[in-house]
C-alpha positions as CSV (number, residue, x, y, z in Angstrom):
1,X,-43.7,22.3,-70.0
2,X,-40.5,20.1,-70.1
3,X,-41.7,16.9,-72.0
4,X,-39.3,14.6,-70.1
5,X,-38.9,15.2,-66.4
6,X,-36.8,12.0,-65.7
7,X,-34.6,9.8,-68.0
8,X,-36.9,8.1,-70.0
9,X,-35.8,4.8,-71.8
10,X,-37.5,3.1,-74.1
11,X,-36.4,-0.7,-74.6
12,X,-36.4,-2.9,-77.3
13,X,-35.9,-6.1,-77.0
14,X,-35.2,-8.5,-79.7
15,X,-35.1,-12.5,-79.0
16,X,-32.4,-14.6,-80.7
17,X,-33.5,-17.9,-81.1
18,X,-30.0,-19.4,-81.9
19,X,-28.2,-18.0,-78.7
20,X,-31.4,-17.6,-76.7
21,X,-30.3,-14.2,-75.3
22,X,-32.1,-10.8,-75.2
23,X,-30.4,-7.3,-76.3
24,X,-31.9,-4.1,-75.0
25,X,-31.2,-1.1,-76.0
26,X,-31.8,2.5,-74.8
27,X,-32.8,5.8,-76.5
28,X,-31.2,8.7,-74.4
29,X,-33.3,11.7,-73.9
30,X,-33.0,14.5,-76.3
31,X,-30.5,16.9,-76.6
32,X,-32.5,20.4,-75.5
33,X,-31.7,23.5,-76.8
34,X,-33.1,26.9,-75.7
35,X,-34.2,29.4,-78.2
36,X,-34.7,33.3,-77.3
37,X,-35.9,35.8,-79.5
38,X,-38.5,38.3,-79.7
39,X,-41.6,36.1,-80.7
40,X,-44.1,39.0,-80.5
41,X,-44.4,42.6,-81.2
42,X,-43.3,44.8,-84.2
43,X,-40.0,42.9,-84.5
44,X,-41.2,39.4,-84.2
45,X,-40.9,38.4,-87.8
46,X,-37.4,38.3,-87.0
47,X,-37.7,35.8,-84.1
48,X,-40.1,33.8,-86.5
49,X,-37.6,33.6,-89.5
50,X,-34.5,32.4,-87.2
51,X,-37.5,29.4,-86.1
52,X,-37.6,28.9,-89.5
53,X,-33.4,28.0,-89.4
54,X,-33.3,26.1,-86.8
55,X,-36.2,24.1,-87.8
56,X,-34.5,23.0,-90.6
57,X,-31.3,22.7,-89.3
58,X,-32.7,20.3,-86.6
59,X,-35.0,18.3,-88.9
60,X,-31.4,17.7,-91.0
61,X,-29.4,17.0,-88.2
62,X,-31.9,14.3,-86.7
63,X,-32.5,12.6,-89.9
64,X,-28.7,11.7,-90.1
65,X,-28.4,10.3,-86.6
66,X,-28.7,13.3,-84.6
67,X,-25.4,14.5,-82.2
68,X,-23.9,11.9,-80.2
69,X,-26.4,9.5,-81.5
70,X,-29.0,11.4,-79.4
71,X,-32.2,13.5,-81.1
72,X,-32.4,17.1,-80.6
73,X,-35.0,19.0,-79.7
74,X,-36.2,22.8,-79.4
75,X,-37.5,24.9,-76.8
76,X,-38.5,28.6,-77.1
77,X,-39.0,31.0,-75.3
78,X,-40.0,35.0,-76.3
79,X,-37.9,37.8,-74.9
80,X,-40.2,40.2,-75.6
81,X,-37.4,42.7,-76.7
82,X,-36.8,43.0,-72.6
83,X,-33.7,42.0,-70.8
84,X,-35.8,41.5,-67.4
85,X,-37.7,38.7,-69.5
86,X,-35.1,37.5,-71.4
87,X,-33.0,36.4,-68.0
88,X,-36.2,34.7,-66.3
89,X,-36.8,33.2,-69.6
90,X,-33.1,31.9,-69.8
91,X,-33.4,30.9,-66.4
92,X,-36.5,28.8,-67.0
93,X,-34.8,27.2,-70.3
94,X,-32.3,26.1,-67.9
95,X,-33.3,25.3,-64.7
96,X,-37.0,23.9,-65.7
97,X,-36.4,22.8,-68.8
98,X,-32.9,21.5,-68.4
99,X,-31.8,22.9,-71.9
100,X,-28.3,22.1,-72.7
101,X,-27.5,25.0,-74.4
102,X,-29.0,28.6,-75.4
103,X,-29.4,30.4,-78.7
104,X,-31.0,33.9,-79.9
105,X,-31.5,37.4,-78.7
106,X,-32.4,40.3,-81.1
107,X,-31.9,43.0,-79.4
108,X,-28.4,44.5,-78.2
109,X,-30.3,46.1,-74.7
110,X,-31.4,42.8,-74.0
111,X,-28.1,41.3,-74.9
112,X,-26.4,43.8,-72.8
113,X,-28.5,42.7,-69.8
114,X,-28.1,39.3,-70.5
115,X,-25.2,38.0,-70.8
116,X,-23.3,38.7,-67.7
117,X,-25.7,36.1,-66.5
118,X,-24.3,33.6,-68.7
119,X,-21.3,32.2,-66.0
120,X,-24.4,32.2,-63.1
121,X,-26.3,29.5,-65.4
122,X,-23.4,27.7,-67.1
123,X,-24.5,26.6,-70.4
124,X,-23.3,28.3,-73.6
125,X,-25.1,30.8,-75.2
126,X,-24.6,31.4,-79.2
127,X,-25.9,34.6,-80.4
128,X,-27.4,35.1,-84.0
129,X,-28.7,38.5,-84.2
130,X,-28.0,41.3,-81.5
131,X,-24.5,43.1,-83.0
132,X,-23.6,45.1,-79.8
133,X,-20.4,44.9,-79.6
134,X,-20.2,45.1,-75.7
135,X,-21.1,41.4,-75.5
136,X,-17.7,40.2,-77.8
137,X,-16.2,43.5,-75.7
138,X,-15.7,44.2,-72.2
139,X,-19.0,42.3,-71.5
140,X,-18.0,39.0,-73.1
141,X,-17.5,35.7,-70.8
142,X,-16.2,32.0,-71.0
143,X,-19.9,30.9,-72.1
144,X,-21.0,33.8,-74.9
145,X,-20.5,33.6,-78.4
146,X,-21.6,35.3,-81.3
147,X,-22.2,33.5,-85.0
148,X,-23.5,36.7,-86.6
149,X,-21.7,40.1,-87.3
150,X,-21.2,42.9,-85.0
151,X,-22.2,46.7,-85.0
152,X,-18.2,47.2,-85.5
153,X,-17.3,45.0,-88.0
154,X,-20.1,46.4,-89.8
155,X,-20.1,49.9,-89.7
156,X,-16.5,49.4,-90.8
157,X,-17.6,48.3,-93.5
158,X,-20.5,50.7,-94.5
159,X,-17.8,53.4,-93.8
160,X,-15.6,52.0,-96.3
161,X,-18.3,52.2,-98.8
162,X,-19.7,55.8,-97.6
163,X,-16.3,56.9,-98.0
164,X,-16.7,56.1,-102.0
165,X,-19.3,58.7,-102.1
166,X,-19.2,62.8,-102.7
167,X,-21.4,63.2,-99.3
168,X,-19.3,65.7,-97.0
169,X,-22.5,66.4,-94.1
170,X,-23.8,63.0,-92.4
171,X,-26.2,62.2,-90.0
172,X,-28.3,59.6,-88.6
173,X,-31.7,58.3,-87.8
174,X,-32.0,55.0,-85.5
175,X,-33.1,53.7,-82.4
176,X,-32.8,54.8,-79.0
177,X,-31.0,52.3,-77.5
178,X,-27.4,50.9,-77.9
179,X,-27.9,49.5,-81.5
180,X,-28.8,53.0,-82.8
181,X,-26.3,54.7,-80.8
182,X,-23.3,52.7,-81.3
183,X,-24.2,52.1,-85.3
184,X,-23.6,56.2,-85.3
185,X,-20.4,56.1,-83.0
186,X,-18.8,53.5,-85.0
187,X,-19.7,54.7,-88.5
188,X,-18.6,58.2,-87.2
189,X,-15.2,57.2,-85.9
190,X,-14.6,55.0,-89.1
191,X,-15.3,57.3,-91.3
192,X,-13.5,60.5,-90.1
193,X,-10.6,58.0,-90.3
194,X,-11.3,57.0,-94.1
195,X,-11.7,60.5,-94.6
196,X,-11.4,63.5,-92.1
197,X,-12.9,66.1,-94.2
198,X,-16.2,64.3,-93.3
199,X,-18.5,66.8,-91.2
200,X,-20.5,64.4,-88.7
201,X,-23.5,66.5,-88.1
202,X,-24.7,67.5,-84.3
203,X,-28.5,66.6,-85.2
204,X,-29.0,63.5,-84.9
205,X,-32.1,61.6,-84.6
206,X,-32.9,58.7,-82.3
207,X,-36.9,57.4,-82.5
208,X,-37.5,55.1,-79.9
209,X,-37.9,51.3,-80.9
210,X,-41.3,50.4,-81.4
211,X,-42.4,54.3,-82.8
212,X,-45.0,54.6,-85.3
213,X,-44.7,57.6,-86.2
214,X,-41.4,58.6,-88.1
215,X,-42.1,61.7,-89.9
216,X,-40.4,64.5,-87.6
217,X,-37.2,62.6,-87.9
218,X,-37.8,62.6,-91.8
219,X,-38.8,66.1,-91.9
220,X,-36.1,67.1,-89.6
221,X,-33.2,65.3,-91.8
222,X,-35.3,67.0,-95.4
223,X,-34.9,70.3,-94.2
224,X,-31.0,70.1,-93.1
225,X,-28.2,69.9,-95.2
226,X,-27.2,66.6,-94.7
227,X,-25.8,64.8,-97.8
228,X,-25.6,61.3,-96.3
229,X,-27.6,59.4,-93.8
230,X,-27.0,56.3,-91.8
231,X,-30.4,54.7,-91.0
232,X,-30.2,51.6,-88.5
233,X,-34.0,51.1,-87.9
234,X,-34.8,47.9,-88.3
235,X,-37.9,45.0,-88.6
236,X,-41.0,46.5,-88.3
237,X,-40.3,49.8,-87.4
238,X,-38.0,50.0,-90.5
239,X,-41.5,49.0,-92.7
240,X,-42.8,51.3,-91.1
241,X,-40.0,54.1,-91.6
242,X,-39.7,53.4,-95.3
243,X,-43.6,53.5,-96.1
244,X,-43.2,56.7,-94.2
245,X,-40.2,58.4,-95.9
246,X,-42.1,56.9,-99.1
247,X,-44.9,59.8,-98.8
248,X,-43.2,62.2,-98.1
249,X,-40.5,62.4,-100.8
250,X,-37.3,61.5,-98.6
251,X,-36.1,59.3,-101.2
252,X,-35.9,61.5,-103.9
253,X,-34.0,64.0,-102.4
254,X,-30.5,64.1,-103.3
255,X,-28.8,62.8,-100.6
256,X,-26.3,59.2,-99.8
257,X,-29.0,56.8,-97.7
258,X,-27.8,53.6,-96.1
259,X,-29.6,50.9,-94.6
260,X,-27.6,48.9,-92.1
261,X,-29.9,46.2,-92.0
262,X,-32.0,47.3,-94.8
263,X,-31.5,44.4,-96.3
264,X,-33.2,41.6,-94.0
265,X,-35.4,39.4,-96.5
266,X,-38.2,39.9,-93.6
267,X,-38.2,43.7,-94.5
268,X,-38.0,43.4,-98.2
269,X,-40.6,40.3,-98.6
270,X,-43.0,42.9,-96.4
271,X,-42.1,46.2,-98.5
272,X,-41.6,44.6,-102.1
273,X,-42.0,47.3,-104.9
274,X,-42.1,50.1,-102.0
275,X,-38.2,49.4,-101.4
276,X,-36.7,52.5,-103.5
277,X,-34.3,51.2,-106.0
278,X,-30.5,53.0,-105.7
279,X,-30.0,53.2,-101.3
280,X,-27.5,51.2,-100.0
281,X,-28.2,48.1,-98.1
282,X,-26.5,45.7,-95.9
283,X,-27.5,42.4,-94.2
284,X,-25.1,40.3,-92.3
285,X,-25.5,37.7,-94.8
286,X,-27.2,38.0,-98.4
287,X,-28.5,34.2,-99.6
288,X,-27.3,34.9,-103.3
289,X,-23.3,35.7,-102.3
290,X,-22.0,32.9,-101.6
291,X,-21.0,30.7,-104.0
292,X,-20.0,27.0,-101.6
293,X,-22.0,23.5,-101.6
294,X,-23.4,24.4,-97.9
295,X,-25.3,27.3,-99.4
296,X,-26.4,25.7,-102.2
297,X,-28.1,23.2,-99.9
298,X,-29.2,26.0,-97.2
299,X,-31.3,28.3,-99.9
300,X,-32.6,25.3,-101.8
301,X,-33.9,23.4,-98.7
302,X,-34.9,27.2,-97.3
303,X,-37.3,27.7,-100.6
304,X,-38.4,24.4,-100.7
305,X,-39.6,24.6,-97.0
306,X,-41.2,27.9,-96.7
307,X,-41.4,29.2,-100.0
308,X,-39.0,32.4,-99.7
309,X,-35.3,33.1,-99.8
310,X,-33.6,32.8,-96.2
311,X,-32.7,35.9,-93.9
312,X,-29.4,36.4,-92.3
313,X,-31.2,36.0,-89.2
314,X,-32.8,32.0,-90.2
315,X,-28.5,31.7,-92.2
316,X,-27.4,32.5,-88.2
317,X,-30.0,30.4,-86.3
318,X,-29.3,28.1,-88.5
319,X,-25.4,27.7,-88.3
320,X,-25.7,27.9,-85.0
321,X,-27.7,24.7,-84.6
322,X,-24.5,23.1,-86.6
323,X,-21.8,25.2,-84.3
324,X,-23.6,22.9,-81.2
325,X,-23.7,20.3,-82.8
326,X,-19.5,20.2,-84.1
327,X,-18.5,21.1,-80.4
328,X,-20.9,18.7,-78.8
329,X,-18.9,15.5,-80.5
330,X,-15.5,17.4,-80.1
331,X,-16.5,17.9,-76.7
332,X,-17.8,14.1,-76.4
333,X,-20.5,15.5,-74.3
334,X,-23.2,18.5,-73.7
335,X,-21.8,19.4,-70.2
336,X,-22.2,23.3,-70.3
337,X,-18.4,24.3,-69.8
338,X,-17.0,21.4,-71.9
339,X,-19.3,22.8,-74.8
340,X,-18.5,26.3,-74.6
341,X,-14.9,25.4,-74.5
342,X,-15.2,23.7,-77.4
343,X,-16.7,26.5,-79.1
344,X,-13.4,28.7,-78.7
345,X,-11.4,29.1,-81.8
346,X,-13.8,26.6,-83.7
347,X,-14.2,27.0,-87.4
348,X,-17.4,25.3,-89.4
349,X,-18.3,25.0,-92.6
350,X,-21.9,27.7,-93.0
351,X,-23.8,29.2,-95.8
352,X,-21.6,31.9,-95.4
353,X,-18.0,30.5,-95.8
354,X,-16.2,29.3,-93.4
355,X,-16.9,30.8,-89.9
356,X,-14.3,30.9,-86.7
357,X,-15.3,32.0,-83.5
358,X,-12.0,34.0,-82.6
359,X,-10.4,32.6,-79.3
360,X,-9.9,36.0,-77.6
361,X,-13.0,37.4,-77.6
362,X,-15.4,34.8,-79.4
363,X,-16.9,36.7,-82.0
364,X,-17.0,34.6,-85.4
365,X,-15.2,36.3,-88.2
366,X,-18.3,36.6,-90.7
367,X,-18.4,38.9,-93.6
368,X,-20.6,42.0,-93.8
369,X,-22.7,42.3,-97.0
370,X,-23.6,45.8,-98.6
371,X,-25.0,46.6,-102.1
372,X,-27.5,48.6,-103.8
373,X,-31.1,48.1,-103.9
374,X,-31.9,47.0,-107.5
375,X,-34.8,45.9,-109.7
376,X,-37.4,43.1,-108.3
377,X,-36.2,39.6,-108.2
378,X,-38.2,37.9,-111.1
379,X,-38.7,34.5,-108.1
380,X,-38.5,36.1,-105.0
381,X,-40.5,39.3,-105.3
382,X,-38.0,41.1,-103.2
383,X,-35.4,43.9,-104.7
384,X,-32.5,42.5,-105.8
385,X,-29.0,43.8,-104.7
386,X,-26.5,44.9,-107.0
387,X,-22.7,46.2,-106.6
388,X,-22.4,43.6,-104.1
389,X,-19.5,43.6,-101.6
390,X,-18.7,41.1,-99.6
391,X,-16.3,42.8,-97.1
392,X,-13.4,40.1,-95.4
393,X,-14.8,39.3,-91.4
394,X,-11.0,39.8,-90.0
395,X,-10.2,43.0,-91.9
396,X,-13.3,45.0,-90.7
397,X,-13.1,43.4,-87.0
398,X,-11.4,45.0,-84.2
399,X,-8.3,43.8,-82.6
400,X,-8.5,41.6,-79.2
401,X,-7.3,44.7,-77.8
402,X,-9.9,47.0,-79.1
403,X,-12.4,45.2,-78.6
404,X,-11.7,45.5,-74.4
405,X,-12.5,41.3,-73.4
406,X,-11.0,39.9,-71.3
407,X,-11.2,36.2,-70.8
């Protein structure tokens, strides 16, 4: 329920004896933002750990004066992992609750479906998590951005890295939807580029999202002859997976295994020990890479607050809060199109580094992390990761051209 309906003032007056005149002055209503993420179901510690950024992010921003001297507050909304809901939940966050700007999605389906809606409802919409690339591609519009990295910009990068290896045969195991299928198309394009010998193997394996039961995808993959394997489950389905693939001896076969988001704090604080040491994992942002004072502030307040180290899903809800909040006072207002305007070409100063949301097609130039999974953390009772790479977010992004927007 939207707290304020209509402007509501609050005066205070103050009586000067000297001049014997009365000041008033007015608190404006808060600045609204929408949230949207998936908030219940196997993937909703995700949703709950990018609450977790902006929480804080919000609680900083309003204890130095808030933007444009006005408070902000959060509403949220769960998308279910649908794009049907995710629209009439957008919709609502708009039109009901007169939110002046939108942040979230998880999922790339529901990203697909939802952001051709983004010109109908006319407030800018940040995305921190789903990495199709469709929606920085020949989906993307005047009002959508993306703070977080892309399947592209990714799997460029775990390519570069597979490429390092002796695996010849590759496959894959992900999700049946876009994320799975285009985290295969891209790693398989890049990589027959980095390296043509490269056999890209016909079975491939595609579980839908929200399976429990994983073992004939890991059977199937044991009994072939594939060397290498790019696994893009992810949240709880990739607990899940893991625990799996655990019993039944996939890890110590003698193959190349990479986890393209294997490397969420959300997955590791839930698997702990049960994460095999030596696979490769990535994470759009690891919370011990980046050596600036924003970060230093970000993990410290992050630990302090909820006792664990930050996923790159809270680091992109959480920048994200800070993106709004740099184009709201370049903007000089929270007028929908002025905002998302002011969002185009934008650089900030993140946990990450400094992020730009590229003019042409408005995906931020962020870096992709990989490494490999190490011993515990002595603190954090998560693996840690070691041979870190930190891959440059321009040099593994597509060209404007590539990419197919047009705005």
């Amino acid at each position: 329920m939207k707290k304020t309906s209509i402007k509501n003032l609050l005066v205070a007056m103050t009586a000067t004896a000297t001049l014997g005149t009365v000041s008033v002055s007015y608190a404006e209503d808060p600045i609204r933002i929408g949230g949207l993420y998936i908030l219940s179901g196997s993937a909703a510690t995700y949703g709950e750990f990018a609450q977790k950024g902006i929480d804080l992010a919000v609680d900083e921003i309003n204890g130095s004066g808030g933007i444009l001297g006005r408070q902000v507050e959060m509403v949220y909304e769960d998308s279910q992992g649908k794009a049907s809901v995710a629209i009439q939940a957008a919709r609502k966050l708009v039109y009901s609750e007169g939110v002046d700007a939108l942040v979230g999605l998880d999922s790339s389906g529901v990203a697909q479906g939802m952001v051709p809606t983004m010109p109908e409802l006319q407030k800018p919409l940040i995305i921190t998590h789903a990495a199709t690339p469709d929606v920085t591609g020949n989906l993307c519009n005047a009002f959508t951005y993306r703070i977080s990295v892309n399947v592209a910009q990714n799997m460029k990068a775990a390519a570069l890295v597979a490429a390092e290896t002796d695996a010849t045969n590759w496959t894959t195991i992900g999700p049946d939807y876009a994320f799975g299928h285009q985290s295969w198309e891209f790693f398989g394009n890049y990589l027959k580029e980095l390296k043509p010998d490269v056999n890209l193997m016909s079975e491939t394996n595609f579980p839908r999202f929200g399976a429990e039961d994983f073992t004939p995808f890991i059977d199937r993959v044991m009994d072939s002859d594939a060397e290498g394997v790019l696994i893009s489950v992810w949240g709880g389905d990739l607990v899940n997976f893991i625990r799996q693939a655990n019993t039944r001896g996939f890890f110590e076969k003698d193959m190349e295994v990479m986890f393209t988001v294997g490397a969420a704090t959300e997955v590791l604080s839930a698997l702990g020990e049960e994460m095999p040491e030596g696979v490769h994992l990535s994470t759009r942002y690891w919370y011990e890479a980046y050596d600036n004072p924003v970060n230093d502030r970000f993990v410290k307040a992050y630990i302090d607050a909820y006792g664990t180290p930050p996923s790159y899903n809270a680091e992109g809800a959480y920048a994200a809060i800070y993106a709004y909040k740099k184009a709201m006072e370049t903007a000089g207002t929270t007028e929908g199109p002025a905002v998302a305007k002011a969002l185009s070409g934008m650089s900030l100063e993140a946990p990450n580094g400094t992020v730009t949301f590229r003019e042409g097609d408005h995906q931020a130039m962020v870096s992709p992390n990989w490494g490999v999974s190490g011993p515990m953390h002595p603190e954090h009772g998560i693996r840690t990761l070691t041979n870190l790479q930190i891959f440059d977010g321009e040099k593994v992004a597509r060209t404007i051209e590539e990419t197919g927007c047009k705005l």
